[in-house]
Jmol script that loads the backbone (N, CA, C; Angstrom):
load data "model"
ATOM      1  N   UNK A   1    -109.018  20.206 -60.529  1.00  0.00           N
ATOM      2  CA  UNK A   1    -110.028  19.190 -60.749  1.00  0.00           C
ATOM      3  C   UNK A   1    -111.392  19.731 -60.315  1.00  0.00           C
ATOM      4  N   UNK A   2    -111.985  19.867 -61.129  1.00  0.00           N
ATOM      5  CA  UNK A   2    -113.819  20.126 -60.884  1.00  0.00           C
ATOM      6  C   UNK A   2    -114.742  18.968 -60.220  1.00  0.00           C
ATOM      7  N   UNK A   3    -115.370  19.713 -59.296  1.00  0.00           N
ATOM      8  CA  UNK A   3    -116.430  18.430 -58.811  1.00  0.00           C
ATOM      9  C   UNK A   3    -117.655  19.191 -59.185  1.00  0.00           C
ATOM     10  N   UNK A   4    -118.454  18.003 -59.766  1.00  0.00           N
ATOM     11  CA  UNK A   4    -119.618  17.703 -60.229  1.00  0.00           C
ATOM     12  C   UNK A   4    -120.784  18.021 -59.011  1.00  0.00           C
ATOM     13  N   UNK A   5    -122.240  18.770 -59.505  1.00  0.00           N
ATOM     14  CA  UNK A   5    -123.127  18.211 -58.495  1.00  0.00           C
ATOM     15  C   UNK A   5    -124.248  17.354 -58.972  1.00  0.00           C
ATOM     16  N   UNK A   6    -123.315  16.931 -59.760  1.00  0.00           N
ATOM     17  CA  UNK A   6    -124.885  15.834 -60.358  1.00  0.00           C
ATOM     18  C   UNK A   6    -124.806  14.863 -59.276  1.00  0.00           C
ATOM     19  N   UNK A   7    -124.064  14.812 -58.394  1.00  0.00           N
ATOM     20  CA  UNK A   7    -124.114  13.272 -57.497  1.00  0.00           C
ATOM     21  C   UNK A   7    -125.385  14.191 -56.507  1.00  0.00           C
ATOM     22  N   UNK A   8    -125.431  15.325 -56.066  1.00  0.00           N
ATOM     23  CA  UNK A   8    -126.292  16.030 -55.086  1.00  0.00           C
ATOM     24  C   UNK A   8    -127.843  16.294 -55.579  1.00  0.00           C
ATOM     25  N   UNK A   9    -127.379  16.158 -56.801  1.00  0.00           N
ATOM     26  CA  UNK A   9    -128.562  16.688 -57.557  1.00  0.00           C
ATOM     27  C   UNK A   9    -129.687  15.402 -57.722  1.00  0.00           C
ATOM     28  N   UNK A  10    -129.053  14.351 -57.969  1.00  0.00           N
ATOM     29  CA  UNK A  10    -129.808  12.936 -57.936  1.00  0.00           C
ATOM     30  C   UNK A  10    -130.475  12.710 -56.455  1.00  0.00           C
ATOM     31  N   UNK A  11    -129.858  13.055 -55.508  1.00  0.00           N
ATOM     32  CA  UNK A  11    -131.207  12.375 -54.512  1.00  0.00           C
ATOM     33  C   UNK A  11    -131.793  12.925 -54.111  1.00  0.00           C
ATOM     34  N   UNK A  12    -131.443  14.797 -54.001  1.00  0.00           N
ATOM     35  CA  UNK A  12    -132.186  15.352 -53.702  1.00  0.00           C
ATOM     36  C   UNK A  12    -133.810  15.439 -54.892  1.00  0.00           C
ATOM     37  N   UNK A  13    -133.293  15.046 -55.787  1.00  0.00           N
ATOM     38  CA  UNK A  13    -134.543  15.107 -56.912  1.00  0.00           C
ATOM     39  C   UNK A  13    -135.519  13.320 -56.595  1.00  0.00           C
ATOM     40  N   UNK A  14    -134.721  12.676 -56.579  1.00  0.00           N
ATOM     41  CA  UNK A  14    -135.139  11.542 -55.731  1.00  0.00           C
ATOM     42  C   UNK A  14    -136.361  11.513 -54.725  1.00  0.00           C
ATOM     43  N   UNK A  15    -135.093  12.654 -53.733  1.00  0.00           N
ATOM     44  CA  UNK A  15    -136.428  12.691 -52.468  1.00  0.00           C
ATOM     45  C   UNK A  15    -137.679  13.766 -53.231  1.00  0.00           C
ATOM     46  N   UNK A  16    -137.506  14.617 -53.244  1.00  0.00           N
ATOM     47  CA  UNK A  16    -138.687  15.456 -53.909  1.00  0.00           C
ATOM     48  C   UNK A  16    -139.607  14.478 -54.362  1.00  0.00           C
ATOM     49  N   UNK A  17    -138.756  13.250 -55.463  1.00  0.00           N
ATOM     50  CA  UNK A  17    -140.289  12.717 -56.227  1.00  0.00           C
ATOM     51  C   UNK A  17    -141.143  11.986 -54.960  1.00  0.00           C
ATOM     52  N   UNK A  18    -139.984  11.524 -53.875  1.00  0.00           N
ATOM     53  CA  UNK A  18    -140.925  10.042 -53.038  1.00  0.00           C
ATOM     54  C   UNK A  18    -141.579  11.093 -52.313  1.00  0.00           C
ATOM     55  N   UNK A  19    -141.555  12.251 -51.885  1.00  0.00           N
ATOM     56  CA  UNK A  19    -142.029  13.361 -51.179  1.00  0.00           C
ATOM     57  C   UNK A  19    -143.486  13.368 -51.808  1.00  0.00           C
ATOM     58  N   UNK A  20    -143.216  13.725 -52.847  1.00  0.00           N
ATOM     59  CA  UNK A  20    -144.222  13.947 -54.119  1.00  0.00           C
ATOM     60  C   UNK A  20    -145.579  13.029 -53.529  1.00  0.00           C
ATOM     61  N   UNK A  21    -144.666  11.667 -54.118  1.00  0.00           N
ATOM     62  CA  UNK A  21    -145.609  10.567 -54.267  1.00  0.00           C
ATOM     63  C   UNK A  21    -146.482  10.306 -52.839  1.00  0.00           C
ATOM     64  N   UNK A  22    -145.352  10.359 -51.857  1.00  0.00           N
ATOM     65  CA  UNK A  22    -146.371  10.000 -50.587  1.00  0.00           C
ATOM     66  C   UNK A  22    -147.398  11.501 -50.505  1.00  0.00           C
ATOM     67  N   UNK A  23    -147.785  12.598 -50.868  1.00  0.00           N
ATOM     68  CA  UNK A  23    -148.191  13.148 -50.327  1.00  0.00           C
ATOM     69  C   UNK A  23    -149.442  13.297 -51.271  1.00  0.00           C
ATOM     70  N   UNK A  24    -149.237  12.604 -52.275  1.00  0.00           N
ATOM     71  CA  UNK A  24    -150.276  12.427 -52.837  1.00  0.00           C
ATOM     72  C   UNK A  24    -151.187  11.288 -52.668  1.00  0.00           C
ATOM     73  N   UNK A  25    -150.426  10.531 -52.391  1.00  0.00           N
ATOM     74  CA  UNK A  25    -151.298   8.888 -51.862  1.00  0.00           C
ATOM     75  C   UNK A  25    -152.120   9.490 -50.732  1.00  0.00           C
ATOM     76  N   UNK A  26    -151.226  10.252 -49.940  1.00  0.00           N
ATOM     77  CA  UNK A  26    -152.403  11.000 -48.357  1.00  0.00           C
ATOM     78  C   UNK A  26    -153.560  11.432 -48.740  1.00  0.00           C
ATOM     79  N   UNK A  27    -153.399  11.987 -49.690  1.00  0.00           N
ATOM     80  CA  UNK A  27    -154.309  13.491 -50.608  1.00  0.00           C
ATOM     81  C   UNK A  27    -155.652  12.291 -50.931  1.00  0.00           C
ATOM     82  N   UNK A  28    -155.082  11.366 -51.841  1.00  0.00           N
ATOM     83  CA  UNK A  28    -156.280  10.417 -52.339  1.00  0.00           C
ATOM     84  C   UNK A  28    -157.001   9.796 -51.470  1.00  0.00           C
ATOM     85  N   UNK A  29    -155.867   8.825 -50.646  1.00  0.00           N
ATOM     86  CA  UNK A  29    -156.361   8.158 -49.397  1.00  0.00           C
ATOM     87  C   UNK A  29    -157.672   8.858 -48.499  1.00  0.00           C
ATOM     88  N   UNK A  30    -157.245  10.564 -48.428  1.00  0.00           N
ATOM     89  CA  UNK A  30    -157.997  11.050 -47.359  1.00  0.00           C
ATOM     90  C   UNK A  30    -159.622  11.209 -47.929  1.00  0.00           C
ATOM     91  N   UNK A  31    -159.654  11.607 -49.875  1.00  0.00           N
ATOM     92  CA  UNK A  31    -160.418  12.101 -50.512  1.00  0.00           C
ATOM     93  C   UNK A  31    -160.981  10.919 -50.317  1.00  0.00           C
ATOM     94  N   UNK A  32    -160.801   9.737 -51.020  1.00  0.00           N
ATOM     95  CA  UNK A  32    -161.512   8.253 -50.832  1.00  0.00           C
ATOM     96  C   UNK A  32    -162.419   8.130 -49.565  1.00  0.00           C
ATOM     97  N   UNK A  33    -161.600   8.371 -48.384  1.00  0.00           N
ATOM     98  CA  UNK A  33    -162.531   7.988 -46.824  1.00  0.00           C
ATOM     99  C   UNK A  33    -163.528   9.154 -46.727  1.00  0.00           C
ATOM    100  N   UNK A  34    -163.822  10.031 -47.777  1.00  0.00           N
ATOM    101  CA  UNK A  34    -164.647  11.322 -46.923  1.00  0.00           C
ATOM    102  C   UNK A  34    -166.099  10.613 -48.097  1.00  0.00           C
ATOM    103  N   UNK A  35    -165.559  10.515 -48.995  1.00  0.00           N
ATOM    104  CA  UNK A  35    -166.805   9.665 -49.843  1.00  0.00           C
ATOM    105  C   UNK A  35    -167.611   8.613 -49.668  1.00  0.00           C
ATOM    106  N   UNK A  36    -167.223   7.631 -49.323  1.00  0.00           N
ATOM    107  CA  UNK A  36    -167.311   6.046 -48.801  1.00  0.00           C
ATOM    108  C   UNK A  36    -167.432   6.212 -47.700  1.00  0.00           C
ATOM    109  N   UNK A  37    -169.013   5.049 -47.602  1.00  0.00           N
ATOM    110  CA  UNK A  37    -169.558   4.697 -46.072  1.00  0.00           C
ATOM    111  C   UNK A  37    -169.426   2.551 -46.083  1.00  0.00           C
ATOM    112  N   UNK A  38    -168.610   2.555 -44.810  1.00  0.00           N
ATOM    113  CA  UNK A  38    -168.573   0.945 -44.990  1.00  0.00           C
ATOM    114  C   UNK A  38    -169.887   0.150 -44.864  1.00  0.00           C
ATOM    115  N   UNK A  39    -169.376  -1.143 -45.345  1.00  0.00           N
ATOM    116  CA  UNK A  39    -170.244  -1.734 -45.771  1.00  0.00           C
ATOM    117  C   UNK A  39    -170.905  -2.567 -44.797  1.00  0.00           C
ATOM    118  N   UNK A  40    -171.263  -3.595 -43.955  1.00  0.00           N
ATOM    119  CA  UNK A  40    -171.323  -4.298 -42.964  1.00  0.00           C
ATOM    120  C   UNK A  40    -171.535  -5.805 -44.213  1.00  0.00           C
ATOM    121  N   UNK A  41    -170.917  -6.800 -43.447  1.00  0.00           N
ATOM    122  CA  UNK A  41    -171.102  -7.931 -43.646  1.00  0.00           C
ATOM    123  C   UNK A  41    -172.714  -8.620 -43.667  1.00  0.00           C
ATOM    124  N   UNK A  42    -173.297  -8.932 -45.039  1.00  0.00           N
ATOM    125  CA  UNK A  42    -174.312  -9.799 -45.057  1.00  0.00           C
ATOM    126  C   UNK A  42    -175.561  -8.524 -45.668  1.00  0.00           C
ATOM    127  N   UNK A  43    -174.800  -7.248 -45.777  1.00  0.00           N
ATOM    128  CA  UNK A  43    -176.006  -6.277 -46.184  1.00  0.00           C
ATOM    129  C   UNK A  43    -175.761  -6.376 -47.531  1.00  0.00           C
ATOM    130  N   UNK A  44    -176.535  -5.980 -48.157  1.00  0.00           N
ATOM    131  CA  UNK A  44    -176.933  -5.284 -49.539  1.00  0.00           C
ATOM    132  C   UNK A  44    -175.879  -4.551 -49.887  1.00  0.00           C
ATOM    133  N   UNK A  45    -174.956  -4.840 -50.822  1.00  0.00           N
ATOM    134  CA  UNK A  45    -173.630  -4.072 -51.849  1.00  0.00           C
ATOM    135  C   UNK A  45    -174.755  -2.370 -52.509  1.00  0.00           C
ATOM    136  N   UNK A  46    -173.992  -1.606 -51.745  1.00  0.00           N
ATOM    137  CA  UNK A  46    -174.355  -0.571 -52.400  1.00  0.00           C
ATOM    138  C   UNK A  46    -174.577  -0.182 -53.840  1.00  0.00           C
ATOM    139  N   UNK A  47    -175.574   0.400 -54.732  1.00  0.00           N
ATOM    140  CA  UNK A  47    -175.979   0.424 -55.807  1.00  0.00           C
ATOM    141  C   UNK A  47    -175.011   1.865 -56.223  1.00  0.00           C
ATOM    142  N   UNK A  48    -174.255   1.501 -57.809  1.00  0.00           N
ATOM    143  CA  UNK A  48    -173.345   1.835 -58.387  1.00  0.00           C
ATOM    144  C   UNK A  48    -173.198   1.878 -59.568  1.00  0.00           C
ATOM    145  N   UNK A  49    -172.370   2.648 -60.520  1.00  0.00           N
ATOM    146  CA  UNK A  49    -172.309   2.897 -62.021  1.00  0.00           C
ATOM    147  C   UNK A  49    -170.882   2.480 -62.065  1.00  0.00           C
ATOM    148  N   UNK A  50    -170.267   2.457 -63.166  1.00  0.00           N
ATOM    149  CA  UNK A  50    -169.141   2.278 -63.775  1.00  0.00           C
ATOM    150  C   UNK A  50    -168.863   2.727 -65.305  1.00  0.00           C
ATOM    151  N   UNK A  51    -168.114   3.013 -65.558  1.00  0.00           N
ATOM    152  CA  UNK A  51    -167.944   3.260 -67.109  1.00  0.00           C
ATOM    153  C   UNK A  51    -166.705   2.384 -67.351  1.00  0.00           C
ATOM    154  N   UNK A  52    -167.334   1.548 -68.573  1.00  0.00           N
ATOM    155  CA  UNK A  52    -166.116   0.790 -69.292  1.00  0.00           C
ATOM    156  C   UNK A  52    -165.083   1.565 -69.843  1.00  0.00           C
ATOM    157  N   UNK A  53    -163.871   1.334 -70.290  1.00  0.00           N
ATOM    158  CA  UNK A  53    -162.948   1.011 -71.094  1.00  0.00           C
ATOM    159  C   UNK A  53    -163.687   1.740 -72.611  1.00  0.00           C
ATOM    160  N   UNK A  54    -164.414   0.629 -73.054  1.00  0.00           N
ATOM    161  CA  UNK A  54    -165.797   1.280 -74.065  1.00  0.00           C
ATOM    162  C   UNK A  54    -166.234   2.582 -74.407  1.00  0.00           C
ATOM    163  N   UNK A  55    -166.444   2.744 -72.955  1.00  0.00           N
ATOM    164  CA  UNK A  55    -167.200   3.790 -73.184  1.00  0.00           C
ATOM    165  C   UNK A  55    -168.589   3.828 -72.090  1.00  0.00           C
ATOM    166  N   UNK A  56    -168.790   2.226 -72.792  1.00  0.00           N
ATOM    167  CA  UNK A  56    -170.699   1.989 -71.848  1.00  0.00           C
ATOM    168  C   UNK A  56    -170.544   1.817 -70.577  1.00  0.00           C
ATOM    169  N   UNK A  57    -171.506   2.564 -70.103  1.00  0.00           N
ATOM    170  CA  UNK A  57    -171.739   2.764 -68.232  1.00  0.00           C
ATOM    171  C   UNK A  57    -172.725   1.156 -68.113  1.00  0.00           C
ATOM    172  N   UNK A  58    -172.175   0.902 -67.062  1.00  0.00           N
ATOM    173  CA  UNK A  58    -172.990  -0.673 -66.544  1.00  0.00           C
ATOM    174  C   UNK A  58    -173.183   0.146 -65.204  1.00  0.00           C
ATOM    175  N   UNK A  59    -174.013  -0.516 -64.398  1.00  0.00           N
ATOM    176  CA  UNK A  59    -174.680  -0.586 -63.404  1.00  0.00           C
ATOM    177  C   UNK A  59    -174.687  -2.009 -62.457  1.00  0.00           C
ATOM    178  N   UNK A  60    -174.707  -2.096 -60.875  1.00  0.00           N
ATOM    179  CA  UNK A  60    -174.620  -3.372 -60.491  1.00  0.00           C
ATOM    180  C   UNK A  60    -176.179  -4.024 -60.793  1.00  0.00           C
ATOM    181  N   UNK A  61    -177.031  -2.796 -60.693  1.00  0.00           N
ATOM    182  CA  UNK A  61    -178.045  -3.623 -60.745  1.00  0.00           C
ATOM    183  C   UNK A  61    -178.399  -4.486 -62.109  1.00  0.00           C
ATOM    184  N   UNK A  62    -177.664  -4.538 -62.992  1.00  0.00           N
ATOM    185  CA  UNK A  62    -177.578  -5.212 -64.632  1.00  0.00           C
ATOM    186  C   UNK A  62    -176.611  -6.381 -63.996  1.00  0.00           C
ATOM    187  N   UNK A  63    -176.643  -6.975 -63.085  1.00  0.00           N
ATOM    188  CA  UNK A  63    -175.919  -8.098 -62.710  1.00  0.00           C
ATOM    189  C   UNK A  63    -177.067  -8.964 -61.745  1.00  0.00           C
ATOM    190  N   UNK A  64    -178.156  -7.908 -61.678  1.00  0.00           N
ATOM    191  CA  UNK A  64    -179.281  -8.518 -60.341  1.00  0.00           C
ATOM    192  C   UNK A  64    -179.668 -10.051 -60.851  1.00  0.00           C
ATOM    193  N   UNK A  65    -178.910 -11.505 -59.440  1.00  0.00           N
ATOM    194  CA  UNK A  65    -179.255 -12.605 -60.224  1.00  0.00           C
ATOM    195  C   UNK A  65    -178.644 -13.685 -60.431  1.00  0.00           C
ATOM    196  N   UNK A  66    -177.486 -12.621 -61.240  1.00  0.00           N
ATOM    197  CA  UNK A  66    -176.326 -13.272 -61.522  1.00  0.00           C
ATOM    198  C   UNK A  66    -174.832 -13.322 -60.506  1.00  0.00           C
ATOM    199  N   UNK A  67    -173.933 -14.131 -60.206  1.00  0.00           N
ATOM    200  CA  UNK A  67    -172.882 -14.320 -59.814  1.00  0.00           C
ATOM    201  C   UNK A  67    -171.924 -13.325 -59.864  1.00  0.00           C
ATOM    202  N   UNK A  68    -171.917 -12.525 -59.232  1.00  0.00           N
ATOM    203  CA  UNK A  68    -170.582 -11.626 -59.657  1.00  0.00           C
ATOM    204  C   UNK A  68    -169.220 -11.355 -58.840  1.00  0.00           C
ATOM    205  N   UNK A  69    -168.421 -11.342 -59.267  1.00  0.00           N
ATOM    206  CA  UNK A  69    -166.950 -11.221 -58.549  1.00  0.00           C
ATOM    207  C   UNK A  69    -166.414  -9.961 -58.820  1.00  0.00           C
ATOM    208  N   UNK A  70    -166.319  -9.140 -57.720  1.00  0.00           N
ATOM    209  CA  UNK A  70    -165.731  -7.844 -57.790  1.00  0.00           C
ATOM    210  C   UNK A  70    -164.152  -7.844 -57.137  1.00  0.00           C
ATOM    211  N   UNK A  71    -163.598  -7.794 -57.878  1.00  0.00           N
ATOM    212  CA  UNK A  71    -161.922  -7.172 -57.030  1.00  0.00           C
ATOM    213  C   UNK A  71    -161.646  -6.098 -56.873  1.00  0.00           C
ATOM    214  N   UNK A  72    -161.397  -4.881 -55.994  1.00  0.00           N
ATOM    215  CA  UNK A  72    -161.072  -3.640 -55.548  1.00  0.00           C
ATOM    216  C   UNK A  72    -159.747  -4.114 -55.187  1.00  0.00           C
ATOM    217  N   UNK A  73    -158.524  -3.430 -56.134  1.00  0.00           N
ATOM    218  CA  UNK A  73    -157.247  -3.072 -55.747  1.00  0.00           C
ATOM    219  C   UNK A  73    -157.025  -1.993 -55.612  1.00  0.00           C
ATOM    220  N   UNK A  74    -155.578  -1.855 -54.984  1.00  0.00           N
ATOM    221  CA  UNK A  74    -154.760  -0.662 -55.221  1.00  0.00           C
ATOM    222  C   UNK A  74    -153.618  -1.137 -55.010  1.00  0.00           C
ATOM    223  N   UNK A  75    -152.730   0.038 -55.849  1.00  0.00           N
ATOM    224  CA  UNK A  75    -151.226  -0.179 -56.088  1.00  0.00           C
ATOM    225  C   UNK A  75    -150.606   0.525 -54.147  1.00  0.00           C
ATOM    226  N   UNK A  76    -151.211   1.340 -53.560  1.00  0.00           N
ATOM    227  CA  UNK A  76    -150.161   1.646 -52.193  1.00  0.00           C
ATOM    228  C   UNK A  76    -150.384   0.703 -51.341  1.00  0.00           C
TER     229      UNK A  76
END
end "model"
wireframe off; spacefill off
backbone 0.3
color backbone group
């Protein structure tokens, strides 16, 4: 009777990917904090670009006025 190593082969490939993944979330996480200076409560939202979906780059200051709601997620 032959034994298989596909049962060994699955988690070790498993761990590799979650290996993977966390060490890349570090990688971003760390790149993100070396860029970004916080903000303090009640100051002035730092001035910023964006590029749509589109294509077209908006700016916050093309909102100067108006009401705006920003959500910053992330998936980790």
């Amino acid at each position: 009777m032959k034994h298989s190593n596909a049962g060994v082969r699955l988690p070790q490939g498993l761990f590799l990917l979650i290996l993977a993944g966390l060490l890349w979330g570090q990688v971003s996480v760390g790149l993100a904090g070396q860029r970004s200076t916080p903000v303090a409560v009640g100051t002035p939202a730092p001035l910023f670009s964006l590029t749509l979906l589109s294509g077209k780059d908006i700016q916050l200051t093309d909102f100067r006025g108006k009401v705006l709601v920003l959500n910053f997620w992330a998936s980790w």
